[in-house]
C-alpha positions as CSV (number, residue, x, y, z in Angstrom):
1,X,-18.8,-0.7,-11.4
2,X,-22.1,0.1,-13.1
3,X,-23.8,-2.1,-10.2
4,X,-22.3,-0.3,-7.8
5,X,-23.0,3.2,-9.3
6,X,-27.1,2.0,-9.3
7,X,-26.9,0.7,-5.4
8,X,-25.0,4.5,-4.3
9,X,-27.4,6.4,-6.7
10,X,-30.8,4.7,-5.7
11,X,-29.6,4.7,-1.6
12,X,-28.7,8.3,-2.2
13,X,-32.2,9.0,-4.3
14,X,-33.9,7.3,-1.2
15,X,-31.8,10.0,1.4
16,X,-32.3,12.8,-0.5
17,X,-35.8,12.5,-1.5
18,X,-37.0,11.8,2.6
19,X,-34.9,14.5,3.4
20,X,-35.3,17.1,1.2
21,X,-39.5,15.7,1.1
22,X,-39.4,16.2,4.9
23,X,-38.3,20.1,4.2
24,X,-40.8,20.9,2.3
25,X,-43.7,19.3,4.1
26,X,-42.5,20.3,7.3
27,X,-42.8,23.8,9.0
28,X,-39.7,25.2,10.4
29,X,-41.0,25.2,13.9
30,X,-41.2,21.4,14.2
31,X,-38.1,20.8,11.9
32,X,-36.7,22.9,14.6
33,X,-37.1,20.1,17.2
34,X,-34.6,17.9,15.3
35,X,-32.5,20.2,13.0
36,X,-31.5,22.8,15.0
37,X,-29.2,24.9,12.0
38,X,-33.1,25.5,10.7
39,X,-32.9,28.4,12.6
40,X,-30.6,30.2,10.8
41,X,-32.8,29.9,7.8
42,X,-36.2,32.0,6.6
43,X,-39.0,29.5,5.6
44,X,-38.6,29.8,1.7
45,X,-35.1,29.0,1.9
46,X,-35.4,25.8,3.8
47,X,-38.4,24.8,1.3
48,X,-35.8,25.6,-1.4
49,X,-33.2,23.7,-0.1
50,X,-35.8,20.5,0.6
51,X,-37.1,21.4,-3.2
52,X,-33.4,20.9,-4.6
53,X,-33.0,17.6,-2.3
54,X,-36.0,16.3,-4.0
55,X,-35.3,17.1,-7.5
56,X,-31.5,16.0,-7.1
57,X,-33.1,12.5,-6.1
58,X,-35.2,12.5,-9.3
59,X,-32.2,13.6,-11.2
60,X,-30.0,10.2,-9.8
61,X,-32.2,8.0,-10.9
62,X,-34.6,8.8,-13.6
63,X,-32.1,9.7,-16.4
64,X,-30.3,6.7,-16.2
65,X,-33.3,4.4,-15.6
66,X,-35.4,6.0,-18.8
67,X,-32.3,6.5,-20.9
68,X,-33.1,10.1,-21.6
69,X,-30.0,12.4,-21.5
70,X,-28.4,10.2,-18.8
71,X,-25.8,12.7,-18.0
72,X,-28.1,14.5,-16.2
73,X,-27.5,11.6,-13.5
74,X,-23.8,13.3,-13.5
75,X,-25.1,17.1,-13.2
76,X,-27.8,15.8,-10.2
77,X,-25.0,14.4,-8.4
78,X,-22.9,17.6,-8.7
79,X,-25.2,19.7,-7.6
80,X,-26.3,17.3,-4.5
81,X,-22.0,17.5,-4.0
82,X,-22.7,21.3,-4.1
83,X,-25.4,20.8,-1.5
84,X,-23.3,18.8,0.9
85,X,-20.6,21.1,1.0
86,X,-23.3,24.0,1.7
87,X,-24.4,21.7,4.5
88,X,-21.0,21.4,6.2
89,X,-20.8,24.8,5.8
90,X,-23.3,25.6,8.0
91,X,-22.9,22.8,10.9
92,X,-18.9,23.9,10.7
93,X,-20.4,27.7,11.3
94,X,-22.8,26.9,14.2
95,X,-20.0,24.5,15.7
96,X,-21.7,21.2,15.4
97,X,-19.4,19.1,14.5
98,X,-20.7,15.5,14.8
99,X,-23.3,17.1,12.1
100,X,-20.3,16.6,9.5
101,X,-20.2,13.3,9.3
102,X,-23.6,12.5,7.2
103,X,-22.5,15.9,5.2
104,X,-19.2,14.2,4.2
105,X,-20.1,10.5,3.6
106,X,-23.4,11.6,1.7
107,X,-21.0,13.8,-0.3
108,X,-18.6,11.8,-0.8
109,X,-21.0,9.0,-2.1
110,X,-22.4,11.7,-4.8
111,X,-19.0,12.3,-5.5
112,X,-18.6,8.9,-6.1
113,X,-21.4,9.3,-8.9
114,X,-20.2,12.5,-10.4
115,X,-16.8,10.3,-11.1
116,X,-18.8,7.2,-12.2
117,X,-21.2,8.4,-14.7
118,X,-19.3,11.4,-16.0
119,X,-15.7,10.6,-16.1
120,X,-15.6,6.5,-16.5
């Protein structure tokens, strides 16, 4: 189980941190071109939500890996869960539905954590 929990947290660490380091070194106007819900969003708040991508990746794997308050690795994937569902939100508001599907399994997958490292 522990090997398992490391594989989900260090894919999701990878996901998160290109996403979320995308966001922030992106400006709207070209991550408009492939991210169309950017739109609905002012600048700052797309940085944020890049900014909290990026620290949630830090937060799956760095706990665990130093050993320093390792539920933190728990708290990181809850608030990535948080994300996800903030995500579908938004694609389920705009009507794009084949958007879901990364929102769900990459939510699912932090769920998965949340379970792993704080409950098991």
């Amino acid at each position: 189980m522990n090997t398992a929990l490391w594989i989900v947290q260090g894919l999701l660490g990878v996901a998160f941190l290109m996403a979320g380091g995308m966001k922030l070194a992106q400006p709207k106007e070209k991550l408009a071109t492939n991210m169309a819900w950017v739109e609905d969003f002012a600048p700052n708040t797309i940085r944020l939500i890049g900014a909290l991508e990026v620290l949630g990746a830090i937060g799956l794997v760095l706990p665990m890996a130093l050993g320093i308050l390792p539920v933190l690795t728990g708290v990181a994937a809850i608030g990535l869960v948080l994300t996800m569902i903030g995500a579908a939100v938004t694609h389920l508001r705009r009507g794009e539905m084949p958007m879901l599907v990364p929102n769900v399994v990459l939510g699912l997958l932090a769920a998965f954590v949340v379970v792993g490292r704080l409950f098991m």
